[in-house]
C-alpha positions in Angstrom: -15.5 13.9 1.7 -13.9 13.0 -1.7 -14.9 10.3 -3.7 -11.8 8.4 -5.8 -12.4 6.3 -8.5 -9.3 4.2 -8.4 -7.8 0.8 -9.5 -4.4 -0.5 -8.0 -2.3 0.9 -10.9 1.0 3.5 -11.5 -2.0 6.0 -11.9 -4.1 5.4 -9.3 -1.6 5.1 -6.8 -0.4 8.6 -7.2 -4.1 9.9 -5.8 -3.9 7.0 -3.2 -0.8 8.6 -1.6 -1.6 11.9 -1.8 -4.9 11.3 -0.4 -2.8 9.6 2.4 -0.4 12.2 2.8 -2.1 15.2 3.1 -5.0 13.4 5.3 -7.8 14.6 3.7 -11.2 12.1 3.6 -11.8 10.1 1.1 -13.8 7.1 -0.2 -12.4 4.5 -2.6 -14.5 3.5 -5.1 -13.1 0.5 -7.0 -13.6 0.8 -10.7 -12.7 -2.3 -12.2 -10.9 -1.1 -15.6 -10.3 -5.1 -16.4 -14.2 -5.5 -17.1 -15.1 -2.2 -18.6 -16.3 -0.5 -15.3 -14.5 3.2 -17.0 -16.9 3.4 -19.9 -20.4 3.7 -18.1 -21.9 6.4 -18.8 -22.0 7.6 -14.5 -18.3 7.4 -15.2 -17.8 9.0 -18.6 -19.5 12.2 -16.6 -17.0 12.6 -14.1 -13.8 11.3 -16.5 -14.7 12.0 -20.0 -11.4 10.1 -21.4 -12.8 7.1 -19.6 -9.9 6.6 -17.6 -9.4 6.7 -13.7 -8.7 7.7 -11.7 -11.0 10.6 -11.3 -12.2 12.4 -8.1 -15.8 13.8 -6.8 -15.1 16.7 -4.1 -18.4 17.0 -1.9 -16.7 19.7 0.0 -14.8 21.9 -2.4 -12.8 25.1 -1.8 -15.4 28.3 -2.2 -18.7 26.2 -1.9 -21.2 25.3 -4.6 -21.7 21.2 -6.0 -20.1 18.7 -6.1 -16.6 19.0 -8.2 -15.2 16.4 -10.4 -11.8 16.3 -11.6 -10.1 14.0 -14.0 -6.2 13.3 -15.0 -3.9 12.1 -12.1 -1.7 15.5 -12.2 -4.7 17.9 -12.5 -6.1 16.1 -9.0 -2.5 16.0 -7.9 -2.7 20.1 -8.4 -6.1 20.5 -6.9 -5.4 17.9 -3.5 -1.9 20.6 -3.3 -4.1 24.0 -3.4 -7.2 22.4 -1.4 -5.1 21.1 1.6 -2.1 23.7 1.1 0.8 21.0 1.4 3.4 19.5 -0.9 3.0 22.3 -3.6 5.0 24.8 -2.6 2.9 28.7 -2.6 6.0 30.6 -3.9 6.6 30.7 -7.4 10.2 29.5 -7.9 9.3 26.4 -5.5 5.8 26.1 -7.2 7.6 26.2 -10.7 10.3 23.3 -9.5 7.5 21.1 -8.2 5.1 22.1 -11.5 7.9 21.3 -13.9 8.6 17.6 -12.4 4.9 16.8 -12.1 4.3 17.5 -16.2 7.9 15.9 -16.9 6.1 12.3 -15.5 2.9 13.2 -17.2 4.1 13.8 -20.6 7.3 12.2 -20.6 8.1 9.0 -17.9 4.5 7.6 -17.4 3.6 7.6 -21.4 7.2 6.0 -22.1 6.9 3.4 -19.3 3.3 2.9 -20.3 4.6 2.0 -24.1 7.7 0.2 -23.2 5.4 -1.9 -20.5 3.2 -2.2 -23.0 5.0 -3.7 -26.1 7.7 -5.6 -24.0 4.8 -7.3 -22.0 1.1 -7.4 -23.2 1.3 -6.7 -27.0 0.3 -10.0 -28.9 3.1 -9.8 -31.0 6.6 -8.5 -30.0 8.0 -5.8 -32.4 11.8 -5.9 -31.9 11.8 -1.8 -33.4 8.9 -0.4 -30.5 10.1 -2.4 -27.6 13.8 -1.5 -28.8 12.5 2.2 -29.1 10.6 2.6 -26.0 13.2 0.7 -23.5 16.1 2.9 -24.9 13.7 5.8 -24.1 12.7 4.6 -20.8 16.8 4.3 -20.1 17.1 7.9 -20.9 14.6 9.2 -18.2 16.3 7.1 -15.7 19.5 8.7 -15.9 17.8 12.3 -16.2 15.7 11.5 -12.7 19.1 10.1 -11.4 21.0 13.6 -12.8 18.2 15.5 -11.2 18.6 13.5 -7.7 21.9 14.1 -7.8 21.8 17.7 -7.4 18.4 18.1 -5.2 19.3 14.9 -2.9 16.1 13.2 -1.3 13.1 14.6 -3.4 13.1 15.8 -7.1 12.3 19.2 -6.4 14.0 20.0 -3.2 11.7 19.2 -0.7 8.6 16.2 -1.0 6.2 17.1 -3.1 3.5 15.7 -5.5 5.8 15.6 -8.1 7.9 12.5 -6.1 4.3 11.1 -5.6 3.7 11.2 -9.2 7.0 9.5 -10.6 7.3 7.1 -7.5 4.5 4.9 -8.9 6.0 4.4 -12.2 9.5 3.5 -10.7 7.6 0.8 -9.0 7.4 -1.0 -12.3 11.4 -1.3 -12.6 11.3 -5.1 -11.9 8.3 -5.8 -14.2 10.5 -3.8 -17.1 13.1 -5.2 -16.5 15.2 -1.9 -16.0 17.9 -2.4 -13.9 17.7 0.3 -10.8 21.1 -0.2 -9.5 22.2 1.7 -12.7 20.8 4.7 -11.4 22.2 5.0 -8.0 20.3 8.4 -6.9 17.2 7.2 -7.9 17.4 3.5 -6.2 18.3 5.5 -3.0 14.9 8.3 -3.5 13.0 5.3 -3.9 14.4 3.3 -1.1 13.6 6.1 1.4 10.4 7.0 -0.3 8.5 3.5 0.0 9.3 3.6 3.3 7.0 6.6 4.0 3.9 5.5 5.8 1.6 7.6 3.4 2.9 6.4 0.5 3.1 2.5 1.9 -0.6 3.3 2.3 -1.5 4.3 -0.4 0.4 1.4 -2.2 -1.6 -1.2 -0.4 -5.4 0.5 -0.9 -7.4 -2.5 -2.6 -3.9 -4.0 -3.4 -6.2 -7.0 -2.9 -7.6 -6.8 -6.0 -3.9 -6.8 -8.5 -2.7 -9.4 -6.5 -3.3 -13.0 -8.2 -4.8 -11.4 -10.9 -4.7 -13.6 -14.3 -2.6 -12.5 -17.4 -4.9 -10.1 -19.8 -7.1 -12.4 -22.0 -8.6 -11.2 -25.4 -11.4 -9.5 -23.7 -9.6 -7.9 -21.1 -6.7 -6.6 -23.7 -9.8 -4.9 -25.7 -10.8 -3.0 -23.0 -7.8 -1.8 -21.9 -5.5 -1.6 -25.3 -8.6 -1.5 -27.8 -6.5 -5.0 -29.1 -9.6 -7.2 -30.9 -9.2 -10.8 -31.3 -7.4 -11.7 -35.2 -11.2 -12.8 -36.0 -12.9 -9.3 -35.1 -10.2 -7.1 -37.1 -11.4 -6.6 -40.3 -8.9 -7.5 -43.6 
């Protein structure tokens, strides 16, 4: 059984529908990042960046304890090799797959994470950063769409945790206000992928708790973006 420490977000989802997809057992644990719930101590052990979502294998490959992992592509890696699917074994494949996962990790889920951020929650808007980050956010659509132009349904070929990794961020087109038709291979991947039953299951897991949920207030916006109230920032 695998314990995931998850919250509805472009993060968590990407454990969600793996977890889904490769049918391994699991048990959700909601950790409610509005109120603090990632920086208790019991959570700091498992994810010591105090962010989720972070898994606790009870049945890991080889034996032994209990195995925690932390960062949504280094669980991504470890569902692939622990269930053998959507990572392919051969190294060209693997490669493919590899390269696509770290291109959303350090590239479209840190843009999009800005660009949400400054166009969206910031307290004050700062023409330069949202500016910045949207014509940044621009620029990896229209390398996805190059890249699903040449490989077709799936990023690397064949489905594989690197779709599951940038399909969650893609979800946020509407909210950013990036205009998907623009990008005609990826409005057809994602089309076809959110049609998927894993990945439509994985979408809804404790979708309960985003939906209805009340603009960030001061407390919540220091929790997540360490933003104090004018009053608490020192001159």
């Amino acid at each position: 059984m695998i314990d995931l420490y998850y919250w509805p977000t472009p993060n968590g989802w990407k454990i969600s529908i793996m977890l889904f997809e490769c049918g391994l057992p699991f048990k959700a644990i909601p950790l409610n990042i509005m109120s603090g719930e990632q920086f208790t101590p019991e959570f700091l052990a498992i994810s010591p960046n105090n962010r989720m979502p972070a898994i606790v294998d009870h049945d890991p490959p080889g034996g032994g304890p209990p195995l925690s992992v932390f960062e949504s592509g280094a669980i991504l890696l470890y569902l692939a090799d622990k269930s053998g699917q959507f990572l392919p074994r051969e190294p060209r494949g693997r490669s493919r797959v590899t390269e696509w996962l770290m291109w959303q990790m350090g590239g479209l889920g840190p843009m999009l994470g800005q660009h949400g951020h400054f166009k969206l929650y910031a307290p004050e808007k700062i023409p330069y950063a949202i500016e910045r980050y949207e014509r940044e956010a621009n620029r990896l659509y229209a390398v996805l769409d190059a890249q699903l132009g040449k490989t077709g349904d799936c990023v690397a070929g064949e489905y594989s945790i690197a779709d599951m990794a940038i399909f969650p961020w893609v979800v946020t087109h509407k909210a950013q206000g990036i205009a998907i038709a623009n990008y005609p291979s990826v409005q057809r991947w994602f089309t076809k992928l959110r049609e998927r039953p894993g990945v439509k299951a994985g979408m809804d897991l404790l979708a309960e708790l985003r939906r209805g949920a009340p603009p960030p207030d001061a407390k919540t916006r220091e929790l997540l973006f360490g933003i104090r109230p004018a009053a608490d920032n020192p001159a």
